[in-house]
N, C-alpha and C positions, 0 to 999 in steps of 0.2 A: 887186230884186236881193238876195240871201243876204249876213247878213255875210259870211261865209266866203270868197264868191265872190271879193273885195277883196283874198285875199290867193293866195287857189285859182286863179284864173284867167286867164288871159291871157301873152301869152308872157315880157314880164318879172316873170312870179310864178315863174321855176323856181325860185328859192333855197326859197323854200317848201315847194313839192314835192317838190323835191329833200332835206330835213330830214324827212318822211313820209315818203316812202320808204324810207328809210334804217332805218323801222320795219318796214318792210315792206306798205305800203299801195300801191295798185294806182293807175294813172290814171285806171281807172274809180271807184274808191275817192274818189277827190279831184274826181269832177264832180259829187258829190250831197251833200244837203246834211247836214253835218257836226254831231251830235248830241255833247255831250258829258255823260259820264254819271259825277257826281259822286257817290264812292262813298266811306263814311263805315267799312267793313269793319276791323276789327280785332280781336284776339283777346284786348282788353281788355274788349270788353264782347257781355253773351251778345245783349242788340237786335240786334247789328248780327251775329254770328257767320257768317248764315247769306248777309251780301249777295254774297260771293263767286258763289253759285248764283244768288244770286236778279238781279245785274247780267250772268250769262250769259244768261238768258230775257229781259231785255231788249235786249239784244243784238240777240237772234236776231229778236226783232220790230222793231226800226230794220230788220235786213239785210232782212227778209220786206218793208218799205214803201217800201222805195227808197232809205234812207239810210244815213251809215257813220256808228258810233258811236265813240267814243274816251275811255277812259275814266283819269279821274284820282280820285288820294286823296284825302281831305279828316280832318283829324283830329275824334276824338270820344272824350270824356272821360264814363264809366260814373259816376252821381250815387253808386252803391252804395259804389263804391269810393274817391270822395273825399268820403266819411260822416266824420265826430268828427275830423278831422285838418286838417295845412295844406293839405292838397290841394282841401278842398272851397272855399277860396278863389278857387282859377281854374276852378270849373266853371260860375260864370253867366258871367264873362270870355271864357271859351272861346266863348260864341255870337258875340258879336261877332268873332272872327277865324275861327270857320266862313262868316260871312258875307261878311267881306274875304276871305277866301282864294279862295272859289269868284266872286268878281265881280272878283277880280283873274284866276285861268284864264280867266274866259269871255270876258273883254276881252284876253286877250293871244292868243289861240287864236282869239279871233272866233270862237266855236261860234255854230248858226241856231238850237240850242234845247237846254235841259237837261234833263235826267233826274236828280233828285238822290232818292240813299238814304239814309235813316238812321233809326233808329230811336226816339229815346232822346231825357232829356227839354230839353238844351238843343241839341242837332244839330237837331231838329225846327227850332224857331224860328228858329234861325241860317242854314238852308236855304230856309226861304219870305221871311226878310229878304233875303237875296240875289236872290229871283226878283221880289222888289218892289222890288227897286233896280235891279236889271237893266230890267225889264220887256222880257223877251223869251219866246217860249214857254218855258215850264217846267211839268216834273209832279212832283210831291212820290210817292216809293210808300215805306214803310217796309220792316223785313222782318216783322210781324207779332207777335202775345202771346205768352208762354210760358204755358205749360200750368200748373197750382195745384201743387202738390207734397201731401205728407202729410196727412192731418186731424190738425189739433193747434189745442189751445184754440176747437173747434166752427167752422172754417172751413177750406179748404183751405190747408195751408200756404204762403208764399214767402221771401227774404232775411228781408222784417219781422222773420217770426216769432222769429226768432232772435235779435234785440235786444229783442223784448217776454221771450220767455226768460229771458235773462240778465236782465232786469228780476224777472223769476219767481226766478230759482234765487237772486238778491240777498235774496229777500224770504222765503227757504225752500218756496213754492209746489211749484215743480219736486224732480227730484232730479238733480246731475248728469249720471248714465245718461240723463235722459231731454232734458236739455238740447243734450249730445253727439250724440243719435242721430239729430236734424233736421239736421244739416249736410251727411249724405247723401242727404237725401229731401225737401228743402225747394223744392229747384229742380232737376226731371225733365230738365228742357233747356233750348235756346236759345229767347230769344225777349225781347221785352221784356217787362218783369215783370208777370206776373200779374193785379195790381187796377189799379185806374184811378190809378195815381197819374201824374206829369204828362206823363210817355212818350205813352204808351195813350189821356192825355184830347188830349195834341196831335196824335197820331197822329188822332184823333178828330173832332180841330176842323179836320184840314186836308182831310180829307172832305166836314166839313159846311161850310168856306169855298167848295169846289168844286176845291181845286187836287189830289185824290186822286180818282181814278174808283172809282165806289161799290163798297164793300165792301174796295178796297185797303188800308181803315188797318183794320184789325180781324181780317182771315183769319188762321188762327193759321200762325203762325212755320213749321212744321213740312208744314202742308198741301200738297196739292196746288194747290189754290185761287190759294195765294199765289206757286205759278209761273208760273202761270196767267193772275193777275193781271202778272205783271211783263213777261210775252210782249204782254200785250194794252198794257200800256202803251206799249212799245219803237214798237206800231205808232200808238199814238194820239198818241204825240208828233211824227209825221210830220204828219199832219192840221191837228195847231196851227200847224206850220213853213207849211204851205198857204194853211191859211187865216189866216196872221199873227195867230192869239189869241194876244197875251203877257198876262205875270202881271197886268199892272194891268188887264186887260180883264176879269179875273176875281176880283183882291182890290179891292173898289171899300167905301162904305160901307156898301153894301146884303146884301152876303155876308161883312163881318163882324158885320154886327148878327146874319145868320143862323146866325155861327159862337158871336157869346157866347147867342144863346138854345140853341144845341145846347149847350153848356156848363151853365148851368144848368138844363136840361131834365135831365140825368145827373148835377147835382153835381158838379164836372169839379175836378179840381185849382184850386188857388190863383193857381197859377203864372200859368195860362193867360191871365189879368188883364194881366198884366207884359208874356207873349209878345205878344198880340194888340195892347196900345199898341205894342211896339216894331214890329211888322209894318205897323201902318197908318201908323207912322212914316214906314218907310221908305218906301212905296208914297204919300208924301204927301197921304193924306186929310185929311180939316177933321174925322174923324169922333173923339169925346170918350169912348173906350172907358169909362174908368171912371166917366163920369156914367151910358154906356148901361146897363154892369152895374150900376147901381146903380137905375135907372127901371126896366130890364128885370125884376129880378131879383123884384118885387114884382106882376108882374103872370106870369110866364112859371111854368107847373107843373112840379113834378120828376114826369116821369114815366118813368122811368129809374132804376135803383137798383143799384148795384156796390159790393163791397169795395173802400176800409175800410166804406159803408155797409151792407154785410149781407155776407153768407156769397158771392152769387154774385162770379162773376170776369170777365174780360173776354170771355173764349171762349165765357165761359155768356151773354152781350149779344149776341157774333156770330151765335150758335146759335140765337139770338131774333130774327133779323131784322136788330143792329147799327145801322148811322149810317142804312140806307135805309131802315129800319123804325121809326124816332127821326124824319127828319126827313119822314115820309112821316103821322105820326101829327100832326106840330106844323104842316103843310103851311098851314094855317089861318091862322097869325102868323107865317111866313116872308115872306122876298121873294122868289116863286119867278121870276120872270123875270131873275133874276141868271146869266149865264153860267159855265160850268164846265169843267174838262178832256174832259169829253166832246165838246165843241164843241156841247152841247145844255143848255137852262137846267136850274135847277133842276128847276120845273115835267113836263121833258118827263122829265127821268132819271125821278121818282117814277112819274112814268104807266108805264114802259115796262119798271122793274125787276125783274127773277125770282128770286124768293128760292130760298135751296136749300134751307131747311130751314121746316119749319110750326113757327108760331109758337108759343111757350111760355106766356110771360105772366106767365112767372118774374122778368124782367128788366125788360120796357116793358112799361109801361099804356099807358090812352089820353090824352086830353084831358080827361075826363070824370070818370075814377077814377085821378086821381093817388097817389101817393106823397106831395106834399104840394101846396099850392096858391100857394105861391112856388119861385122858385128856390134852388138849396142851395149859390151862393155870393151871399155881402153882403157890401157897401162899409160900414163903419162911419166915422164922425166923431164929432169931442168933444173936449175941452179936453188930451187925450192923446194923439190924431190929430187934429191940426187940415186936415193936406191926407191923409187917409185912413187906414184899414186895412183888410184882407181876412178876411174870416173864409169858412169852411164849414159851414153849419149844417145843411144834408142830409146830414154825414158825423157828427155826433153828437148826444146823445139831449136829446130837447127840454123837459128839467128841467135843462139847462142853459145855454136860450136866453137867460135873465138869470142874472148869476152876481154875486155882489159879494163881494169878498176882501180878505183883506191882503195886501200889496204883499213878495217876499222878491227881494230884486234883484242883479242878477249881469253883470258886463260883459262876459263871454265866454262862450259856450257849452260848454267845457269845465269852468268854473268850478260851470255850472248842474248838468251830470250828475254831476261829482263827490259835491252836494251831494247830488241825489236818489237816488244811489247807496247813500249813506253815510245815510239814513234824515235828514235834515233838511227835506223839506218834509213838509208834513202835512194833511191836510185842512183846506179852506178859502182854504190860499195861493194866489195869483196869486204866480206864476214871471215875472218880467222879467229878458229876456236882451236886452241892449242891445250897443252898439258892432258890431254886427254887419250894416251895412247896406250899401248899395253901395259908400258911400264907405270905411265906419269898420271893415269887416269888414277888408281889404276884400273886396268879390265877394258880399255878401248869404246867408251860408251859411246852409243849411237847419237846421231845432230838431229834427231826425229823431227820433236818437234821446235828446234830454232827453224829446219826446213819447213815444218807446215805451217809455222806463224809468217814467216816472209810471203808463202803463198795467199795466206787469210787474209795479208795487208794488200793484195798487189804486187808484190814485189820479184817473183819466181821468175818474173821474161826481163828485170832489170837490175839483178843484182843476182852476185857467184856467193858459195860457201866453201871456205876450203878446211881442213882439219886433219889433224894424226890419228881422231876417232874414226869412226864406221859412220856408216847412213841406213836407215830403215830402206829393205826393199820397197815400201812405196813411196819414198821419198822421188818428185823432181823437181825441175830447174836445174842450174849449171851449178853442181855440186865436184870436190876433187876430195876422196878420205883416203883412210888408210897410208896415209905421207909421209916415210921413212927418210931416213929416221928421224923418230917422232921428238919432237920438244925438250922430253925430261931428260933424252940421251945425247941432246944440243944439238940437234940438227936443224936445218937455216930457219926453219920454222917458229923457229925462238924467239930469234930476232928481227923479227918483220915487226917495222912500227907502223903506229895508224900516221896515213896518208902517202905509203910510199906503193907507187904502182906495181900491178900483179899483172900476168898475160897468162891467161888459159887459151890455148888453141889445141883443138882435138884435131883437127887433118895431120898437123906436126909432131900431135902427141908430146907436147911442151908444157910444163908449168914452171914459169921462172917472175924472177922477184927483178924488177927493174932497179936496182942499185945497183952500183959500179961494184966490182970482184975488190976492189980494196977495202971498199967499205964494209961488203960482208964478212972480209975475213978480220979486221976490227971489232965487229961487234961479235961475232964470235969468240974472240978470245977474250972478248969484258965480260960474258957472259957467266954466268954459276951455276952450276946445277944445283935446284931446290934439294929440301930433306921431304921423305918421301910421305903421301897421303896417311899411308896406314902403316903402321910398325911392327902390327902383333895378329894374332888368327890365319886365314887363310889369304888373303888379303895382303900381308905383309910380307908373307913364302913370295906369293904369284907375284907381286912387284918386283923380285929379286930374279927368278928365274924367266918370267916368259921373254920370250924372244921379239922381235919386233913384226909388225904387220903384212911386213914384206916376208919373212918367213913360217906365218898363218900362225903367228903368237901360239908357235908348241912352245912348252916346256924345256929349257935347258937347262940339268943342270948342271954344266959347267959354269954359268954365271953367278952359282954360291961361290 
């Protein structure tokens, strides 16, 4: 039996029917099974601009398979736009109530199967946590990349640039005129942005989880392909209703381990760490995401390479084959027998797939002649992270995989950019941007742009950033976030003074604070926890409940 059926069916269901209709839905309309296609569409952010189109071609492939779709909003909050400000506080927040909100529709509607779009870099997450909490069929399609903009500073340009700019025209580098004239030509169009930052790599991971049919997270925004793709979805989402594949049938432990080696196979955003704990959360696995990227990460090659790590962009990855040419090359160290929205495994997609373009070689090597012979995200530990941090070391240059600095420290991230604006770091410093973590931020906000202005000035090949906040997937240089326990919950990160030495070393996978163990455990016990940023709305709940970065800032609430 259909959910739907329970409330579609039978003669004392007219109240129901009677509320559809009333939309204008047919009685034949109401005997089949009922798809709900949660649409993330808004004209706040350019990811998502185009879903309006892109949920009419899935439409029309529900109507083509037999089913009626019915489609509802879900909100989605652009990372670009809640950059350096309060806003960027509710942009990790926001996953969690993309997630309540679409598992609160699907349970009130009794939809038989979702359709969820969205582009961008926390609606991604916040939409596969909900099809893992549902465990119903569901297919994740995005609306695809946006195309590079201008050549400036020897890559194509995107938003970035224009904070590395302003880092420039700070520094006298640029000249005005030239600073100005990217705001036109930085971003051609709609699409999610450009390089791999955590949009594009989750777009990416939910391919190589299996909940995206190959090629759906990568075709660019603008294509034909990606109509294409979303007609063919409409109709494969029928097939799942058929054959009752739901999400958990498909996010199990064996295609998320195959999602974090797609992840460090491409150097994949920070983020992705955080997302993939909170998704195997929800979908209740026993699987220990950050021990995996941390065992994985040492053995799996980057064979895969995008801006921030080089000049190529995501379109230039597609253009190369993309996730079916990535996971078709790593097919050796996968689990290919893991199930996927295709209703065919792994295994069978790779055999069967047709690429539309011959391969470049620009973007994916192979096994054999990587890009490097570890993966290009590490779990770091050490007397400064004692339950972790993240770093990226396939996104910057490898005379900076051990760094050791003075410590110049900062409790807010507006506090930090002012600094580095104003010409106060300098070659050598390690930047700590604390109070910024799920609890103490609150919401974990990203080092975006204190990263791009150190680069604008010079300074990304001679000074570290370390923080309890996140980092923008384009972010590089020798960055370490995500630093548990974070500041606000007194972790050593507190009390790091300026001038006392720090060591990042990636080969050891270390981050530790050069003071004696007496002295830290001294200043740890003078320390106090602040009273918190925000007291009252949503903002004042999420302070209280989320958990920490190391366990992908879910919601607990045991810590009311």
């Amino acid at each position: 039996m259909e959910r739907s059926e329970k409330i579609l069916q039978g003669l004392g269901n007219q109240y129901y029917r009677a509320t559809l209709k009333s939309m204008g839905f047919t009685t034949e309309d109401l005997k089949r099974p009922v798809i709900g296609i949660a649409n993330a569409w808004s004209e706040c952010v350019p990811g998502h601009y185009n879903l309006r189109q892109v949920a009419q071609r899935v439409k029309d492939g529900i109507y083509r398979a037999g089913g009626t779709p019915i489609e509802f909003g879900v909100i989605g909050g652009c990372d670009g736009m809640g950059q350096g400000h309060d806003g960027m506080h509710y942009i990790l927040p926001s996953r969690e109530l993309i997630a309540n909100s679409i598992e609160s529709m699907a349970q009130i509607n009794l939809f038989d199967g979702l359709v969820l779009l969205g582009s961008c870099d926390k609606i991604v997450p916040g939409m596969l946590m909900a099809a893992a909490r549902l465990d119903i069929p569901c297919i994740f399609l995005p609306g695809g990349p946006m195309e590079g903009g201008v050549e400036f500073d020897g890559r194509q340009s995107d938003q970035t640039s224009s904070t590395e700019a302003y880092g420039m025209l700070s520094a006298g580098k640029i000249t005005e005129a030239e600073y100005v004239a990217l705001e036109d030509t930085a971003c051609p169009g709609c699409g999610s942005c450009s390089y791999l930052g955590t949009a594009n790599t989750m777009c990416a991971l939910a391919e190589a989880l299996g909940m995206t049919l190959p090629d759906g997270g990568l075709a660019p925004a603008t294509s034909a392909v990606r109509m294409m793709m979303a007609e063919e979805t409409g109709v494969k989402i029928m097939e799942l209703v058929e054959k009752n594949i739901t999400a958990r049938k498909i996010i199990t432990n064996g295609s998320v381990r195959n999602a974090i080696k797609a992840c460090l196979a491409m150097s994949g955003s920070t983020n992705a760490v955080m997302h993939l704990t909170a998704i195997a959360h929800e979908a209740e696995l026993d699987i220990k995401v950050l021990d995996e990227f941390d065992s994985l990460s040492r053995t799996t090659p980057q064979i895969a390479k995008m801006n921030p790590a080089c000049k190529y962009n995501v379109i230039d990855f597609y253009y190369d084959g993309g996730v079916p040419r990535l996971m078709e090359r790593m097919q050796t160290i996968l689990e290919t027998g893991e199930m996927t929205v295709t209703a065919h495994t792994v295994a069978e997609n790779i055999a069967s797939h047709k690429y539309r373009y011959p391969a470049t070689g620009l973007v994916v090597r192979t096994m054999e002649d990587p890009f490097g012979f570890s993966g290009g995200v590490a779990v770091l530990r050490g007397n400064l992270a004692p339950d972790t941090g993240i770093t990226k070391p396939g996104a910057f240059d490898k005379s900076l995989h051990h760094f050791e600095g003075e410590a110049i420290c900062f409790d807010s991230e507006e506090a930090a950019e002012e600094a580095i604006l104003a010409g106060k770091v300098h070659d050598g410093h390690v930047v700590v941007i604390r109070y910024e973590g799920p609890k103490g931020g609150p919401g974990m906000r990203e080092m975006y742009k204190a990263m791009k202005y150190l680069y604008g000035r010079g300074l990304s090949k001679t000074t570290a950033l370390i923080t309890d906040g996140r980092f923008s997937g384009t972010n590089n240089g020798c960055f370490v976030g995500h630093i548990s326990p974070e500041a606000a919950e007194g972790g050593p990160i507190a009390i790091v003074h300026d001038g006392d030495r720090i060591v990042i070393d990636i080969e050891s996978r270390r981050l530790d604070l050069m003071v004696p163990q007496e002295e830290i455990e001294a200043r740890l016990k003078a320390w106090k926890r602040p009273e918190p940023k925000f007291k009252k709305g949503w903002l004042g709940l999420y302070c209280k409940i989320a958990a920490s970065g190391s366990e992908g800032a879910v919601l607990k609430f045991e810590n009311l």
